[in-house]
N, C-alpha and C positions, 0 to 999 in steps of 0.2 A: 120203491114199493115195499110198503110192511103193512103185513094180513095177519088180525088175529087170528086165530084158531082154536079149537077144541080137540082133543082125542077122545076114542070111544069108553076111555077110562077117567073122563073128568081133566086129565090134565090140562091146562092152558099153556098153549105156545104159541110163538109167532113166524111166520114162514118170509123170510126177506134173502133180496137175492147176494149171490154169491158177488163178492169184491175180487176188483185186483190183490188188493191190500193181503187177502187171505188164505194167499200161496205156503206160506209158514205155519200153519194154521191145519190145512189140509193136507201137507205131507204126516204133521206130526199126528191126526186122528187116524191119517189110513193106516199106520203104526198101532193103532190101539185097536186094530181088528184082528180077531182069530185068523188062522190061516187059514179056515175052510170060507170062510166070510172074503176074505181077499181072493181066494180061489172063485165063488162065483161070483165075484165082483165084475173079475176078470177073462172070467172061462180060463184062466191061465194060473197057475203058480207065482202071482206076480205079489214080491212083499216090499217090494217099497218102489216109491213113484221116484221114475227117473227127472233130470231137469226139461228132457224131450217132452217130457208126459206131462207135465205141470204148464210147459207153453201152449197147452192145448185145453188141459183140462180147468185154467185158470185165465190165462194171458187172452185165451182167442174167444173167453164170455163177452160177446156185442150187446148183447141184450135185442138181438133182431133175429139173426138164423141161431144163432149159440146161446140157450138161455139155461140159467143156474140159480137152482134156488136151495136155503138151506130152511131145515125147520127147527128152531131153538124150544126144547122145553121145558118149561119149571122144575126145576132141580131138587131146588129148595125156595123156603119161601121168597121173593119177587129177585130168584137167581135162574135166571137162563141160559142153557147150557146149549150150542150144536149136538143135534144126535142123530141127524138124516139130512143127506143130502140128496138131488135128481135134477135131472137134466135133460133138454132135449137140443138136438142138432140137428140142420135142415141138411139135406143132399144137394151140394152145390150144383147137380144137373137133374133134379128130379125136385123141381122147387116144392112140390107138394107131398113132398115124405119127409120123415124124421126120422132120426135115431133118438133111442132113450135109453137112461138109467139111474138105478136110485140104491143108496146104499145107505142104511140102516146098520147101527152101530148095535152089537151083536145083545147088550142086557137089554135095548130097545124093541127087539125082533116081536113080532104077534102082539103088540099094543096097538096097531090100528095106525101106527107112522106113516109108513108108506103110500094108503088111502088115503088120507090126509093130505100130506102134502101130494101128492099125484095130482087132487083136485085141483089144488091151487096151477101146478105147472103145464095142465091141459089146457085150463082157462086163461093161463096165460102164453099159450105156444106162439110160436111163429107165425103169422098172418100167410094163412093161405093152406096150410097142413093140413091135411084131411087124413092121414094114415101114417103108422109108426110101421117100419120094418127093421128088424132087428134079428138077434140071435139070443136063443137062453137052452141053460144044461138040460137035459132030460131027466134027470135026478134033482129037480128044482121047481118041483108043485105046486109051490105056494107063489113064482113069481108069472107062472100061464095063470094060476084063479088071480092074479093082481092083474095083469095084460086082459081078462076075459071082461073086469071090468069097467076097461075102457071101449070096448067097444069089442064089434064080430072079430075072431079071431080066424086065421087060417096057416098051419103048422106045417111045415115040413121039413119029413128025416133026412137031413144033412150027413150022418153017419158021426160016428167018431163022437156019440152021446149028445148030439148039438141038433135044436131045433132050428131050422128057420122059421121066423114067424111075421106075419103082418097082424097088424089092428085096425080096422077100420073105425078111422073115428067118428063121435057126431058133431054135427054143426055145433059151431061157438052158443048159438040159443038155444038149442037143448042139452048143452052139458052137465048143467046143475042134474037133471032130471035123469041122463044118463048114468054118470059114472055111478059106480058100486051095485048097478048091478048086473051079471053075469051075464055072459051074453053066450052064444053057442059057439063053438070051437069045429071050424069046419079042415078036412086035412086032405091036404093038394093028393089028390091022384095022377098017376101018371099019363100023360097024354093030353089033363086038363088047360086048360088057359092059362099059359105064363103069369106071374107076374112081377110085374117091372121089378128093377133092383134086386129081389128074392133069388131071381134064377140067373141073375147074368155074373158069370165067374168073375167079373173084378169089382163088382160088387160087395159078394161075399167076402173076396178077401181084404175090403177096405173094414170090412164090418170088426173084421178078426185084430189088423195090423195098424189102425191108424189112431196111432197111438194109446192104441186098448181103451179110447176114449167111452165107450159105451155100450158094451155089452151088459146085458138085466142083471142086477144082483139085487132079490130080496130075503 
């Protein structure tokens, strides 16, 4: 699969998925991130990807529950560069959730990357996905307005600076029509309706520890 694309700055790129092949490739960009950019990549301090982390975040792309897309853009004239990557992963017992993340190479940031390719990686998620649950910093505002435009949002303090959040997505027919624009941010009170994955403690901590696979960085 290769999608042209546009950014909201006129750039031309194209969004095609992540290869085995380009394990060598994505150790040496994650290298080319600031350390505040690695840090919310990661919610962690993490400056270089282990070989644990690379069999996950490269080797276990199926293209069915695990999908990985990269957005290449014009550089220079008809030179395409990687400059964002995103991902979504399905819960192997919650067939209808996702994990996501996307990471925007840091002269890239506020060019409109992120919504971009996001589009493309909603429209092509996992068959049957209906909601993203995830985790993002609380000092990280710009990647809750990127999550608010996938759909209703619903937050909750985790402590320790860290959101939990759900997104409820929309149906594969109305996504063109959905994404980008903001959707309401509703925030779990206590006492209210669980929900799945968000509240169950090894949940959580598969969220944090499995292999720092996907935590929001934008």
């Amino acid at each position: 699969m290769i999608e042209q694309v546009m950014l909201r700055d006129g750039t031309d790129a194209f969004v095609v998925p992540l290869e085995h092949t380009d394990r060598a490739a994505l150790t040496a960009e994650f290298e080319t991130l600031s350390p505040e950019s690695q840090r919310r990549r990661f919610l962690a301090p993490i400056r270089h990807l282990s070989d644990a982390m690379l069999d996950h975040l490269v080797d276990d792309v199926d293209g069915v529950d695990h999908i990985a897309l990269v957005l290449c853009a014009e550089t220079s004239p008809d030179v395409y560069d990687p400059v964002a990557l995103a991902r979504m992963v399905r819960y192997a017992d919650a067939t209808d959730a996702a994990d996501l993340a996307v990471t925007v190479k840091d002269e890239w940031q506020g060019r409109g990357v992120a919504t971009t390719l996001l589009e493309v990686l909603v429209r092509s998620r996992p068959v049957g996905v209906d909601r993203i649950v995830t985790e993002v910093l609380q000092d990280n505002p710009a990647s809750l307005q990127m999550l608010r435009r996938l759909g209703p949002v619903e937050l909750e303090d985790e402590g320790n600076g860290v959101y939990g959040v759900v997104v409820e997505l929309a149906p594969l027919a109305s996504v063109d029509a959905a994404v980008g624009t903001p959707s309401p941010v509703r925030v779990a009170r206590s006492g209210g309706r669980p929900t799945p994955l968000l509240h169950a403690p090894h949940h959580r901590n598969e969220l944090r520890t499995r292999d720092q696979v996907c935590p929001w960085f934008h």
